[in-house]
N, C-alpha and C positions, 0 to 999 in steps of 0.2 A: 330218221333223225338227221339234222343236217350240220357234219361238222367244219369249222375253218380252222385254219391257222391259229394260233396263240396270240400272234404277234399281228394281224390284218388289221385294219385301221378299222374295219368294223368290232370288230372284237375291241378293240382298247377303248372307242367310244361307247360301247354297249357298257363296259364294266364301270369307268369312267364317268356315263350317267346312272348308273344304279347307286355308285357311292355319293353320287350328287344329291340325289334323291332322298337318299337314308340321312344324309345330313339333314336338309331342308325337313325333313321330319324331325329326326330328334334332337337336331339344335338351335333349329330354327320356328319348329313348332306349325307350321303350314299343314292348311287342311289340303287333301289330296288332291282334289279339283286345282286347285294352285300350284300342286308340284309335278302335276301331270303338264298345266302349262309353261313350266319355266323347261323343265323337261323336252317338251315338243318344239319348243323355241330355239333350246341350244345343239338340241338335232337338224332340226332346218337350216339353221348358219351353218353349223358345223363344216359344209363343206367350203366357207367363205372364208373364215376367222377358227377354224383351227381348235386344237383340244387346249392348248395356251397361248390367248390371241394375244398379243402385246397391245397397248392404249393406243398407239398411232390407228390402227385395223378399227379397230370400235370404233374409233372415233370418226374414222372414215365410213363406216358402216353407217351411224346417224345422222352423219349429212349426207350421204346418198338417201335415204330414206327421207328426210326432209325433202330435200331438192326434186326427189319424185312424188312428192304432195300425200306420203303417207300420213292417215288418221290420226290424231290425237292421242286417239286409245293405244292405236299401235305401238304408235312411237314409246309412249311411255310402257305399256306392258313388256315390250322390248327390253327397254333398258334396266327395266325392275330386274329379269331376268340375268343379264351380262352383269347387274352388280354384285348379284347374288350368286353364279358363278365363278365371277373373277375372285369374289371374297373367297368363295369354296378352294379354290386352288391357288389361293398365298397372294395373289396377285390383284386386290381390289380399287376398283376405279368410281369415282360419284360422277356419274351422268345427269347434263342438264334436264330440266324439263320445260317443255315451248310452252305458254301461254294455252292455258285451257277456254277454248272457245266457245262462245255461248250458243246451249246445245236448242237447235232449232227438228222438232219433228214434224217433216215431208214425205209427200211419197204414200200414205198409207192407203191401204185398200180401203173400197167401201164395203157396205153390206152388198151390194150387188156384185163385185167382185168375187169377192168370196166366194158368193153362191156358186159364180159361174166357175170356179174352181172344184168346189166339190160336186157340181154336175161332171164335172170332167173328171174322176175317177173312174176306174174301169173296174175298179173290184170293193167289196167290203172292208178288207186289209186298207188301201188305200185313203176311203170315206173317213174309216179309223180314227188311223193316224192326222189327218188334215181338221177334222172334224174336231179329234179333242185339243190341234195343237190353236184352232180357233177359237175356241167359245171358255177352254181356261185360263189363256195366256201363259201360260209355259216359257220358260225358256228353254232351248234346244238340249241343250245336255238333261235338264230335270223331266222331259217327255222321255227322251230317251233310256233313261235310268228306271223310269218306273215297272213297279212290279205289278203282276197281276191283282193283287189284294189291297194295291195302294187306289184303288177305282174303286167305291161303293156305290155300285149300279143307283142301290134303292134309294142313298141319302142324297145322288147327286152331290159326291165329292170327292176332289181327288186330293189323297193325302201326301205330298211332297216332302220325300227324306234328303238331309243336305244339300239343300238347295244354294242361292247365292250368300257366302258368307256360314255353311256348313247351317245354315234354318233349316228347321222345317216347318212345312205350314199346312196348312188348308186351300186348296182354291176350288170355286163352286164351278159347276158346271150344269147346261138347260138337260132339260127330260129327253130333249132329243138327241143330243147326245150321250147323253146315258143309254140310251137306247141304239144308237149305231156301235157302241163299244162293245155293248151287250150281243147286239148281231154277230158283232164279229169273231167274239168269243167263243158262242154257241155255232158258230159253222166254221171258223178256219180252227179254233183250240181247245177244243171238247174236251180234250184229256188233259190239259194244261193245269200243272198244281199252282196253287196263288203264290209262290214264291221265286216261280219262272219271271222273266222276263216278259211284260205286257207284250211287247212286240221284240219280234224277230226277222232278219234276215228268210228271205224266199229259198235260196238254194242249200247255206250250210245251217242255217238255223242258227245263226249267230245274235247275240243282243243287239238291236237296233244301235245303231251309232249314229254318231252329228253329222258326222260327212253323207251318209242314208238319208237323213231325213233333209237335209240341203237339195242334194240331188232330187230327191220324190218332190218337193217343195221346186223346184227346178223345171223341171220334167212337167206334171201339173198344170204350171202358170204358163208353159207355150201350149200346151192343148189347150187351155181356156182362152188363147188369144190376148192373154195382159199384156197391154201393151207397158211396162214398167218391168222394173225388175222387182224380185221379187224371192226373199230371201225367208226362213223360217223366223227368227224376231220380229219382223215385221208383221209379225200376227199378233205379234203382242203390243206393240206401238196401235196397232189399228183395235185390237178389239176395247183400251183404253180411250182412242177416238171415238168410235162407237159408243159408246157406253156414255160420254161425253156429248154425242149428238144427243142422244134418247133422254139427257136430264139427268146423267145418275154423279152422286157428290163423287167428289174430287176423292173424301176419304176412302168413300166406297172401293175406290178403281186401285188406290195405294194399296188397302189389304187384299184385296182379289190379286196382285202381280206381288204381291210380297216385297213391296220395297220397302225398305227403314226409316224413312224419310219421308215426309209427305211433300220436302221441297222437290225432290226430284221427281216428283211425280207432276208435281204445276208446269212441267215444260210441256203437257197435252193441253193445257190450255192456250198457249198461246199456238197451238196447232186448229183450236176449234173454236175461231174467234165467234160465232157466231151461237154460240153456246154461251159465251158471255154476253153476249148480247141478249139474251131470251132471259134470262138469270134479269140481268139489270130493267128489260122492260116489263118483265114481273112483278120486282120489289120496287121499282123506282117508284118514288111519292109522287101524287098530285097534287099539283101548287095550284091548274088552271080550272 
C-alpha cells in the first residue's frame, strides 16, 4: 500500500476531485462517462490552473488553446468542464463558445485498407479487437466496456450498455466476424464467465481501456503501411462510408452507429459524393 502525506498536493487533488465527482453525480445528475471526463480534464490542467484557478488563468487557458488551433470539440468539452468546476468551488465563470464549424468527414479508410490492417495482426486477440471495432462501428469506450455476453455469436449482435448519452443499443455485426470473436474466445478465454470483460489487457489482465485500443489501433496501421493516420473512430466514420459506397440508406447506417439524429448522420454523405450520384442516376426520370 502506498502512503503520502495528508497535506501533498496529490492528496488534496485526489480528495478534491472525488468530491467533485460526487457532486456532478448527485446534484448535477451526469451520467458517469461524463463525470469521468470532466474529472480527467481537471486533472490534466491541474497542474496549469491550480485546485482554485482565478478567471484571469482560465481565461488565458482558452486563448492559448484557441491560438494553438485546438478542436471545436475540445475547446468546448474543456470549458463544459472549468464551469462546472469553478461552480463546484463557489467560484463560477461562463465561458465563451467559438463558432461550431461545419463538420466535414475526411480521411477515412477504405475497404481495402482495412483489410490490409487486419492482415497485419499478429494474433487472434489482435484480429478481435480490430475486426469487431470495424464491421460494428463502436465507439472506443463502448468496445471497450463490453462484456463477454454482450457478443451473441449466433444472432450476430452486439448488445451496447450505456453507450453515448447513457443508450443502449443494438449493433449488427457480418458472420465473420462473429466468427473471429468466437475464435478468439475459444483459444485465448476458454474459461472466461460472460460477465468478465470481453477483452483484457496481455500482462495484468486488466479491462481493455481507450488508451489500449488507440495504441493497438496505432501500432497496427504502421505495420500495414497507412499511409494516413489513423485513430480508432475512424472506424466508425469509414465503416458508415462504406456502407454508403455499397448503397445502404442513410437510416440504416444512423441505427447501426446509434446516433439520435439522422441529421448528424447526413454529414457521410457529403463525404461520399458519388453515392449521391448513383442514388440520383437511378431514380432520375426520363424526359429524352
Amino acid at each position: 500500500m502506498i502512503t503520502t502525506d495528508s497535506t501533498s498536493p496529490n492528496t488534496k487533488l485526489d480528495r478534491k476531485l472525488d468530491a467533485f465527482a460526487r457532486h456532478l453525480c448527485a446534484r448535477r445528475g451526469l451520467a458517469q462517462s461524463t463525470i469521468d471526463d470532466y474529472i480527467g480534464t481537471i486533472r490534466r490542467l491541474h497542474p496549469a490552473i491550480g485546485l482554485n484557478p482565478p478567471h484571469h488563468v482560465l481565461d488565458a487557458l482558452i486563448v492559448k488553446m484557441r491560438k494553438a488551433g485546438a478542436s471545436y470539440s475540445h475547446v468546448v468539452n474543456t470549458s463544459l468542464a472549468l464551469e462546472r468546476y469553478t461552480e463546484f468551488i463557489g467560484n463560477p465563470i461562463q465561458l465563451g463558445r467559438p463558432k461550431k464549424p461545419k463538420r466535414m468527414i475526411r480521411g477515412t479508410l477504405t475497404e481495402a485498407e482495412i483489410t490490409l490492417m487486419l492482415a497485419a495482426c499478429r494474433n487472434i486477440r489482435e484480429q478481435a479487437i480490430l475486426t469487431l471495432l470495424a464491421y460494428s462501428g463502436l465507439r472506443n469506450k463502448e468496445l471497450c466496456r463490453l462484456k463477454i455476453a454482450d457478443v451473441d455469436v449466433a444472432s450476430q449482435i452486439v448488445h451496447v450498455h450505456g453507450g453515448k448519452g447513457e443508450k443502449d443499443r443494438d449493433a449488427f455485426i457480418t458472420p465473420v466476424c462473429a466468427g473471429t470473436v468466437l475464435k478468439y474466445l475459444q483459444r485465448d478465454r476458454p474459461s472466461a464467465k460472460p460477465d468478465e470483460p470481453l477483452f483484457v489487457t496481455i500482462q495484468k489482465r486488466h479491462p481493455y481501456a481507450t488508451q489500449d485500443l488507440r495504441k493497438l489501433v496505432h501500432v497496427v496501421a504502421k505495420r500495414a503501411h497507412i499511409q494516413k493516420r489513423v485513430w480508432p473512430h475512424l472506424f466508425r466514420h469509414s465503416l458508415a462510408t462504406n456502407m454508403l459506397t455499397r448503397g445502404a440508406h442513410i437510416l440504416a447506417i444512423k441505427e447501426q452507429l446509434g446516433r439520435a439524429f439522422v441529421e448528424t448522420t447526413m454529414v457521410y454523405l457529403h463525404a461520399v459524393p458519388t453515392a449521391m450520384q448513383g442514388q440520383y442516376r437511378f431514380y432520375a426520370p426520363s424526359y429524352l
